[in-house]
C-alpha positions as CSV (number, residue, x, y, z in Angstrom):
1,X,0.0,0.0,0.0
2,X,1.0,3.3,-0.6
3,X,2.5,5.4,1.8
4,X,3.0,2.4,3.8
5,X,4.2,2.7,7.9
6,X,3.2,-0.7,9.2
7,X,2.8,-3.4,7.6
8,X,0.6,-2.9,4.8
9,X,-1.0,-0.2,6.5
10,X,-0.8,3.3,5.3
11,X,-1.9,6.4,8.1
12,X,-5.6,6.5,7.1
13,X,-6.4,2.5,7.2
14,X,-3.9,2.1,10.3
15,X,-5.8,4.5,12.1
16,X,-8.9,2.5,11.3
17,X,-7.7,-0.8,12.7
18,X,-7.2,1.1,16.3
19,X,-10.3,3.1,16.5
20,X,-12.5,0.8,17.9
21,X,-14.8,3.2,19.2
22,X,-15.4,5.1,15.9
23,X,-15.5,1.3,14.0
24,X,-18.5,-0.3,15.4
25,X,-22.3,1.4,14.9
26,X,-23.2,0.2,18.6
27,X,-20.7,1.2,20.6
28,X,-23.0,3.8,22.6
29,X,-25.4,1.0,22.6
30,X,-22.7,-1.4,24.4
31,X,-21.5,1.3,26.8
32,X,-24.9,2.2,27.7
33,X,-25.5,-1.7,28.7
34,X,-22.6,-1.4,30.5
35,X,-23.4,1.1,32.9
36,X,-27.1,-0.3,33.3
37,X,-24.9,-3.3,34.1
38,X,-22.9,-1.8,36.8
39,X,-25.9,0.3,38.4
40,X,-27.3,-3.0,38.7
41,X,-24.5,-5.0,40.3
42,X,-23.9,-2.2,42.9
43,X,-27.7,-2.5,43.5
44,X,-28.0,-6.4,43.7
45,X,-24.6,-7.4,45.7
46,X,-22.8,-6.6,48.8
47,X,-20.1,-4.4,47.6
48,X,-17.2,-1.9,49.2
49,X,-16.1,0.5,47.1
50,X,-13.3,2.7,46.9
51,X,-11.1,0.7,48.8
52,X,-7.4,2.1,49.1
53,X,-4.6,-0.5,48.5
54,X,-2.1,2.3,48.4
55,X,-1.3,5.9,49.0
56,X,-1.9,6.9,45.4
57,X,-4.9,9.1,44.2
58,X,-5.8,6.2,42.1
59,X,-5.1,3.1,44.1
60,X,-8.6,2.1,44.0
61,X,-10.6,-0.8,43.8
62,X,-14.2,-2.2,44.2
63,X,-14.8,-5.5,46.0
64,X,-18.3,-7.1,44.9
65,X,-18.6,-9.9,47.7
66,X,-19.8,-13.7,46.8
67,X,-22.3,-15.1,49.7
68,X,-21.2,-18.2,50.9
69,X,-19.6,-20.1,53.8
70,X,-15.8,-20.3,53.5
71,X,-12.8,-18.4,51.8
72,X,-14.0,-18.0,48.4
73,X,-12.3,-17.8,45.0
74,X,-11.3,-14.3,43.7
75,X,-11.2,-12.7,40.3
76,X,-9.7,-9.7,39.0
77,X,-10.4,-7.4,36.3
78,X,-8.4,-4.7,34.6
79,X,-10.9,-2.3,32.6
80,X,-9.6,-1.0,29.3
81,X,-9.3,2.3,27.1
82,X,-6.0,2.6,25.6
83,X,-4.3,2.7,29.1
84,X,-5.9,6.6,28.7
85,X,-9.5,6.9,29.5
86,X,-12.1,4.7,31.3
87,X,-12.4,4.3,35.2
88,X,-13.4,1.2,36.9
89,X,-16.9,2.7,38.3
90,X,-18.7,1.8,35.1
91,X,-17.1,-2.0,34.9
92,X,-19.1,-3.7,37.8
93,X,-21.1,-5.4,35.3
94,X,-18.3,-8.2,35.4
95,X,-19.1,-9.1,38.4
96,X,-21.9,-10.7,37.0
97,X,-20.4,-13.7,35.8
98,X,-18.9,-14.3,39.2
99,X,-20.8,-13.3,42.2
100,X,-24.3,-15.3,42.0
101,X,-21.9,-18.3,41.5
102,X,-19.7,-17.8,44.8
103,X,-16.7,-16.1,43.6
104,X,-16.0,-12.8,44.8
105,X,-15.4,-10.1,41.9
106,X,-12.2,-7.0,42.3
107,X,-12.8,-4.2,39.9
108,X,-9.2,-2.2,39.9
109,X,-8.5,1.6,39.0
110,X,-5.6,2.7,37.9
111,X,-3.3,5.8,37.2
112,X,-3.8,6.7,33.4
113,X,-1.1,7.8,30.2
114,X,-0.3,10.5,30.1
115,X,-0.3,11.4,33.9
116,X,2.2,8.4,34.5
117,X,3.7,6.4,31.9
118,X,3.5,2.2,31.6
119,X,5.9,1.1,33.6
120,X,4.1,3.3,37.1
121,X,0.9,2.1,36.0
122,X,1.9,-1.5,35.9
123,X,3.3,-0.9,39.2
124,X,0.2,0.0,40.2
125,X,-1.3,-2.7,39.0
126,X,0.8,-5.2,40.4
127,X,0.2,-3.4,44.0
128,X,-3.3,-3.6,43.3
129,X,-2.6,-7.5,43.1
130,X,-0.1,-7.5,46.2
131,X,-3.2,-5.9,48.6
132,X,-5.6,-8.3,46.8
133,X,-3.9,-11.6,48.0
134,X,-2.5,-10.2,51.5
135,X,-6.1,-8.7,52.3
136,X,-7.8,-11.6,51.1
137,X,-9.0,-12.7,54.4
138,X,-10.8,-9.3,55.4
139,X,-13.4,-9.9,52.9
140,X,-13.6,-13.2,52.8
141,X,-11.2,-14.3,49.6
142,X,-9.3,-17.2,48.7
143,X,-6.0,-15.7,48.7
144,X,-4.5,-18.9,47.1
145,X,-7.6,-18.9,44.1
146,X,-7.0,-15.5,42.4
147,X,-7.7,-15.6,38.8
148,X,-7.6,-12.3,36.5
149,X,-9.2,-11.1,33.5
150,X,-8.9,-7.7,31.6
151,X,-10.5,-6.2,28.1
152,X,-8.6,-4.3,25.7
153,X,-5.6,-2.1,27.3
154,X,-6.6,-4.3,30.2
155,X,-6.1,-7.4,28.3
156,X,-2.4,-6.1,27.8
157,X,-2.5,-5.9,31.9
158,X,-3.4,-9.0,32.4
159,X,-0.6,-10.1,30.4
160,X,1.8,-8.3,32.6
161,X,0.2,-9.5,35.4
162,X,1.3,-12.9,34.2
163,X,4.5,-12.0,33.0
164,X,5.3,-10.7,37.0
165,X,7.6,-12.0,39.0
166,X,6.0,-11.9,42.4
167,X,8.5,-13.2,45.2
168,X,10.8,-10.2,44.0
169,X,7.9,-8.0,43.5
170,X,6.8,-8.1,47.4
171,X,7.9,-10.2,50.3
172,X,6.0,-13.2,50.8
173,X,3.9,-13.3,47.5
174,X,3.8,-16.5,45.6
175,X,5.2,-17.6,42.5
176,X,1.4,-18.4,41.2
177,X,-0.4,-15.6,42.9
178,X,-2.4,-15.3,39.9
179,X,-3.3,-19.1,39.2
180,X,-5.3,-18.2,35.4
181,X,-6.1,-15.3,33.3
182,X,-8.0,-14.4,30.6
183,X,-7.4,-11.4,27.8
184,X,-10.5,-10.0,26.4
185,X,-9.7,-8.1,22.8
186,X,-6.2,-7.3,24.4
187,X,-3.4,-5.7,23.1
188,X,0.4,-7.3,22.9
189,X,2.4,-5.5,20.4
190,X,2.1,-1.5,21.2
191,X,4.4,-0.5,17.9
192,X,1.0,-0.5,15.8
193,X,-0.6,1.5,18.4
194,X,2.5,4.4,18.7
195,X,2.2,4.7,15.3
196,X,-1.5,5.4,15.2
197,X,-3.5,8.4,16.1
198,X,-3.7,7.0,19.6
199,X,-0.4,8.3,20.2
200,X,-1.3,11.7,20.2
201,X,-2.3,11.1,23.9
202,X,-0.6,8.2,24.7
203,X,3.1,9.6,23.6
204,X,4.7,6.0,23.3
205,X,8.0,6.2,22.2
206,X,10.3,3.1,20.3
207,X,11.5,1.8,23.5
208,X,8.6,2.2,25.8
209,X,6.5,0.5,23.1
210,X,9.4,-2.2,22.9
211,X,9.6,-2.8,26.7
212,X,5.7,-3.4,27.2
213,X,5.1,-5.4,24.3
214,X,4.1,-9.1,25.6
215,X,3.8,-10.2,22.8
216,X,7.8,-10.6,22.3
217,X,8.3,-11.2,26.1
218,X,9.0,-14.7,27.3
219,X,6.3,-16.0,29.5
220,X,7.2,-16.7,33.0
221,X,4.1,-18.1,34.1
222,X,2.6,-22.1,33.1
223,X,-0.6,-20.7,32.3
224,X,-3.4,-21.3,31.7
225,X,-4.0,-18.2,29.3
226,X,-7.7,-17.5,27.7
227,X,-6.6,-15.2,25.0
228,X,-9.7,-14.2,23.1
229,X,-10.8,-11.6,20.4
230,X,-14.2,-11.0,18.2
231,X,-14.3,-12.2,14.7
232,X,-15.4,-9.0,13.7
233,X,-13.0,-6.8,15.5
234,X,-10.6,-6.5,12.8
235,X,-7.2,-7.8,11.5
236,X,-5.0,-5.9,14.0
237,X,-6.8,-6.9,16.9
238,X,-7.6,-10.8,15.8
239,X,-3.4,-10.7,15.0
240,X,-2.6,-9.4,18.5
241,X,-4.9,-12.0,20.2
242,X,-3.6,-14.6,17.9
243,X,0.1,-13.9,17.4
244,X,0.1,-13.5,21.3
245,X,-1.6,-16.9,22.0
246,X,0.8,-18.6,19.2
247,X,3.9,-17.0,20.4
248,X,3.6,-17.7,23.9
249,X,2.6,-21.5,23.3
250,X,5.4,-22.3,21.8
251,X,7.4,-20.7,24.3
252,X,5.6,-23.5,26.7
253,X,2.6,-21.5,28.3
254,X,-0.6,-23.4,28.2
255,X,-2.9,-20.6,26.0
256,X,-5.7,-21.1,24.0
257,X,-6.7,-18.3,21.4
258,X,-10.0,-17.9,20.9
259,X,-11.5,-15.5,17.8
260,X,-15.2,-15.2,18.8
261,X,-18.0,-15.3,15.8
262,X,-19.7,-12.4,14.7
263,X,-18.0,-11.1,18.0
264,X,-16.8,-7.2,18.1
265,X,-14.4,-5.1,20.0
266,X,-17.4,-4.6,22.8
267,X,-19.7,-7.2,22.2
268,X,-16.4,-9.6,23.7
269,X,-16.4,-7.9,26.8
270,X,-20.1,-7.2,27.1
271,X,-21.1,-11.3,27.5
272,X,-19.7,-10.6,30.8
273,X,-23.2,-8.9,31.3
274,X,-24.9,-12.6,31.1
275,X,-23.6,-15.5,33.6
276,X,-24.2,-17.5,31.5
277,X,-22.7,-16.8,27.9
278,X,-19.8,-18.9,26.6
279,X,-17.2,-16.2,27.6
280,X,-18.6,-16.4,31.3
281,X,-18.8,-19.5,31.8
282,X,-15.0,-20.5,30.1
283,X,-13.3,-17.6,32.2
284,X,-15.3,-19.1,35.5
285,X,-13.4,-22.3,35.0
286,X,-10.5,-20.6,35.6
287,X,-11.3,-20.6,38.9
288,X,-12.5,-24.5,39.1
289,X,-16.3,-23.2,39.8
């Protein structure tokens, strides 16, 4: 293609592949369910929100709490938005797939680009991880049955939550604190996405993009990995779920890629809003409900 700066991909159709919101006629539609789908969870389960796990401004997170005798099992998410926009107060609908079914659901904020760059708002991720599994036991959790999931950008987090190494991270954290994850539409390769109109905001540079890309990383963790994408997302985001999921299999994790028919960018992360939709049900087993 003419004009070409990655790939095949001239500036026009590159900014295309990375617009989701602009790409998909019911996007409002799907945002819109999502916030009925929070108001709701807030509504229907016993929930703490804004809980501090650090001194930051940001170092947030919302706890919707599973009934049940017992510790009980613990998932994660990471909300997306190109690491630049989003917060997690309109997320709570993934607690849907988790809660009625006894396993206690952690939305997590975190500081956004261009405020901090990656590498402090990985940190803060992680930390948001490190409160998770020594706090466990204060609303009733399974410290040792935390599983994580994220959607877009978040996707790319729950990468690097998998790619951590937690015993030097913080004293006493396990090797397998996280013990599954799953990565929603995620991104693994951010060269495509400093080269877009994204980076207007974002202000990747060559080596920040090169140091956060999982998708050349070597994966520390066993697995398993849930690495799925819509089938109507478009080629840049079915490559990044599928070169990811290829590349870190034969590198010895246990992934399995997913491409989702007549799934897009938001309809993905929107089956969270049913218990009972394929996505729900195969990121639950992560947790051996």
């Amino acid at each position: 293609m003419d004009g070409a700066i990655y790939r095949d991909y001239n500036q026009e159709s590159l900014d295309v592949e990375y617009n989701n919101r602009g790409r998909f006629p019911d996007t409002a539609d799907c945002k819109d369910l999502q916030i009925v789908g929070s108001n709701e969870a807030k509504a229907e389960y016993e929930c703490r929100l804004d809980v501090k796990f650090g001194d930051g401004e940001t170092d947030l997170l919302d706890i919707y709490i599973a009934e049940g005798d017992g510790p009980r099992p613990i998932h994660v998410f990471f909300h997306g938005g190109y690491w630049k926009s989003n917060t997690k107060n309109d997320f709570g609908f993934v607690a849907k797939p988790f809660v009625p079914y006894g396993i206690t659901a952690i939305v997590v904020e975190y500081p956004l680009i261009p405020s901090v760059r990656m590498g402090t708002l990985i940190d803060r991720c992680r930390a948001s991880m490190e409160w998770t599994f020594n706090n466990a036991e204060s609303f009733g959790g399974d410290k040792n049955n935390i599983t994580i999931s994220g959607h877009s950008a978040g996707g790319h987090i729950t990468a690097m939550m998998m790619q951590t190494d937690w015993p030097s991270y913080g004293t006493g954290l396990p090797k397998d604190l996280v013990k599954g994850g799953c990565s929603i539409s995620g991104v693994s390769d951010l060269d495509p996405v400093r080269l877009s109109f994204q980076n207007e905001e974002l202000q990747f540079d060559k080596e920040e993009a090169a140091e956060f890309s999982t998708l050349f990383m070597n994966p520390t963790h066993p697995g398993p990995l849930l690495a799925v994408a819509g089938g109507i997302e478009g080629p840049e985001f079915i490559r990044q779920t599928t070169e990811l999921a290829d590349a870190w299999a034969a590198k010895g994790m246990e992934v399995k890629g997913w491409i989702m028919e007549g799934k897009h960018h938001f309809t993905t992360i929107n089956q969270y809003l049913d218990g009972e939709s394929e996505l729900s049900r195969a990121v639950r087993g992560l947790t051996g409900v």
